[in-house]
C-alpha positions in Angstrom: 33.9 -96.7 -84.2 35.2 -98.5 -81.1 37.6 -101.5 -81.5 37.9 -103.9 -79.0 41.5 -105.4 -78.2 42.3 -109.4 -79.8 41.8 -111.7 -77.4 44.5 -114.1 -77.0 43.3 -117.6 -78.1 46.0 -119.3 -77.1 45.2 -118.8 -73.2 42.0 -120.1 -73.7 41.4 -123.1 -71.7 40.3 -126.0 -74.0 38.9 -129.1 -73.2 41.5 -132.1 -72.9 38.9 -135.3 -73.4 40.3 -137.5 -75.9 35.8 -138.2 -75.9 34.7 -134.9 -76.6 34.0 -135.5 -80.1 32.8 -138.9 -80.0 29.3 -137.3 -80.6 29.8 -135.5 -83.7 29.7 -136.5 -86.6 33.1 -137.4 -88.7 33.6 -136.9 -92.7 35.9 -140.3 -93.7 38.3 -140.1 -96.0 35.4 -141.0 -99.1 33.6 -137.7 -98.2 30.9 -139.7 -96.2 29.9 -139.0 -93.0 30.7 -141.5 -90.3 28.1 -142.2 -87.4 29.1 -143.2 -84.2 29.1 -146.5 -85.1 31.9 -145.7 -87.9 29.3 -146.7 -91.0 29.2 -143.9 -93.5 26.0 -142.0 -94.5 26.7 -140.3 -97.5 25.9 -137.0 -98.1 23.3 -135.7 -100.0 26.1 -134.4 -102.8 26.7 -138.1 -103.6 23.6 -139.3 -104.4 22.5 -137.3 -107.3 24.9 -134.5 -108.6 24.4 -133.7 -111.9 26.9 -131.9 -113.5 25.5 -127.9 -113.7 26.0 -128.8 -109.8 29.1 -128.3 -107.9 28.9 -131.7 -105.8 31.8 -129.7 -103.2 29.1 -127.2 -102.6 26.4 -129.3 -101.9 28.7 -131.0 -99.6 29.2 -127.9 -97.5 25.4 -127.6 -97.6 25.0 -131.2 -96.2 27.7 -130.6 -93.4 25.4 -128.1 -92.0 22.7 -130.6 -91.0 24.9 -134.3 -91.3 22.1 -136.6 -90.1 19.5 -135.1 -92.1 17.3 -134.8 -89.2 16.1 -131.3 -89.7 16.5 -131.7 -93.8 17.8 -128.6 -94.1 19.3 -129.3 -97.3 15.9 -130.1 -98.8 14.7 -127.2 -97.2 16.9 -125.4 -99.1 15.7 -126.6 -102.5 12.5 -126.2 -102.2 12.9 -122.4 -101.1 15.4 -121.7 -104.1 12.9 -123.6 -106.5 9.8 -121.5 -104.8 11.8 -119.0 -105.3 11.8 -119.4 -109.0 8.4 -119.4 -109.4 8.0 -115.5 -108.7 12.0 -114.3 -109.9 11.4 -116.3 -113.1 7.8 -114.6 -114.6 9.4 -110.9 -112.7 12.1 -111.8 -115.4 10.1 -112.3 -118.7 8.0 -109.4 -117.9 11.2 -107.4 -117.3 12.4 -108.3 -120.7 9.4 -106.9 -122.4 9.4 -103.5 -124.0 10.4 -101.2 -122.7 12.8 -103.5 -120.6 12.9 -102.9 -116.9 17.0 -103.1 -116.1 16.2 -102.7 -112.3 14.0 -106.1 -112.2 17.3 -108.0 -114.4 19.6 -106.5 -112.1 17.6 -107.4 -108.8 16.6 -110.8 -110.4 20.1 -111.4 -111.3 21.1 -110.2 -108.3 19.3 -113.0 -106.5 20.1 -115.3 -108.3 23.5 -115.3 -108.0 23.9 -116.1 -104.4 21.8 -118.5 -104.2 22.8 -120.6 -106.8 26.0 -120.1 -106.0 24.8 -122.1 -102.4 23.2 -124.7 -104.4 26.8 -125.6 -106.0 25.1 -123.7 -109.6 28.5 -122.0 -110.3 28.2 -121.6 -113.6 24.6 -119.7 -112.8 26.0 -117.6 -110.9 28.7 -116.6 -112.8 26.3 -115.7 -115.6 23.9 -113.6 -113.5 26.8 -112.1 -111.9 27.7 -110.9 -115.4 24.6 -109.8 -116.3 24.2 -107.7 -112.8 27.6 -106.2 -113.6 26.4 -105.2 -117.0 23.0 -103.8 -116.2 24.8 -101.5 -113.0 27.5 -100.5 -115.7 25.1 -99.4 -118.6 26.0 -102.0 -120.7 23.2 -103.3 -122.2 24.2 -104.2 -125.5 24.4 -108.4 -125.7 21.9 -108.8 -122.7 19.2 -110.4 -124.7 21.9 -113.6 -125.3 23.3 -113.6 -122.4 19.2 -113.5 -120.4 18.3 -116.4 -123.0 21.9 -118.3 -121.8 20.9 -117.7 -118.3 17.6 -119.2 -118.5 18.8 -122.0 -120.8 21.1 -123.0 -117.4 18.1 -121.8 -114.7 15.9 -124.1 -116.4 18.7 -127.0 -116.2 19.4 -126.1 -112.5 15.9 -126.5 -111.9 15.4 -129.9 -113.4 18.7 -131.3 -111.5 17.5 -129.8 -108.0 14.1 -131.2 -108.5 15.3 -134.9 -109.7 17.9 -134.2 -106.4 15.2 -133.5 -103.9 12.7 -136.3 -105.4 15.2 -138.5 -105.2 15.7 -137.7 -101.1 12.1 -138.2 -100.6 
């Protein structure tokens, strides 16, 4: 594998406008984010977090699209919750004799990212577990641990879709 040298940032000419950002958007002290005309929007995180939802995670989300102009953040939710609708019934049938540890793992495995991105910490954490078991061989306990994982799915699922009816 080639490597390339550093480059030496600190020879890099930058701009010296005391304007150049006066056309992006600013997060005030309150977590808001301030227009041009210094009134805050607030983000999406503020309007509706409930609390299986990291509200500094959604934040990150929202700072990807500030104005809401492309809605990415609803976007988001409604692929995560589509989403459900095929990873959920892939998970019931994988729980059925005999049980199918590849579908949990890959389920799981799915799961954990992006509910991680949807500020669902405490999902992820759990599926992560469950992953971790399944790839180890440890299957003993999975059955409680599936049923606590739903339990919080099912929560998550509520909470986005009250979040993204309520940005409609």
């Amino acid at each position: 594998m080639l490597s390339r040298p550093m480059q030496d940032t600190a020879s890099l000419e930058k701009p010296n406008d005391a304007n150049r950002f006066s056309s992006s958007p600013r997060t005030s002290l309150d977590g808001g984010v301030m227009t041009n005309q210094n009134s805050a929007v607030p983000p999406l995180a503020e309007t509706a977090s409930p609390a299986c939802l990291d509200p500094e995670s959604l934040a990150r989300l929202h700072e990807l699209d500030p104005d809401g102009h492309n809605k990415l953040v609803e976007r988001v939710i409604d692929a995560y919750l589509k989403s459900l609708d095929k990873l959920v019934p892939e998970l019931h049938k994988a729980r059925q004799s005999p049980p199918d540890f590849n579908v949990m793992r890959h389920v799981c495995h799915t799961l954990k990212s992006s509910s991680a991105a949807l500020g669902a910490l405490q999902l992820s954490e759990r599926c992560a577990e469950i992953e971790q078991m399944v790839r180890n061989g440890q299957t003993d306990g999975i059955e409680g641990r599936l049923d606590l994982m739903l339990a919080g799915l099912a929560e998550v699922q509520q909470a986005l879709t009250t979040l993204l009816k309520s940005q409609q």
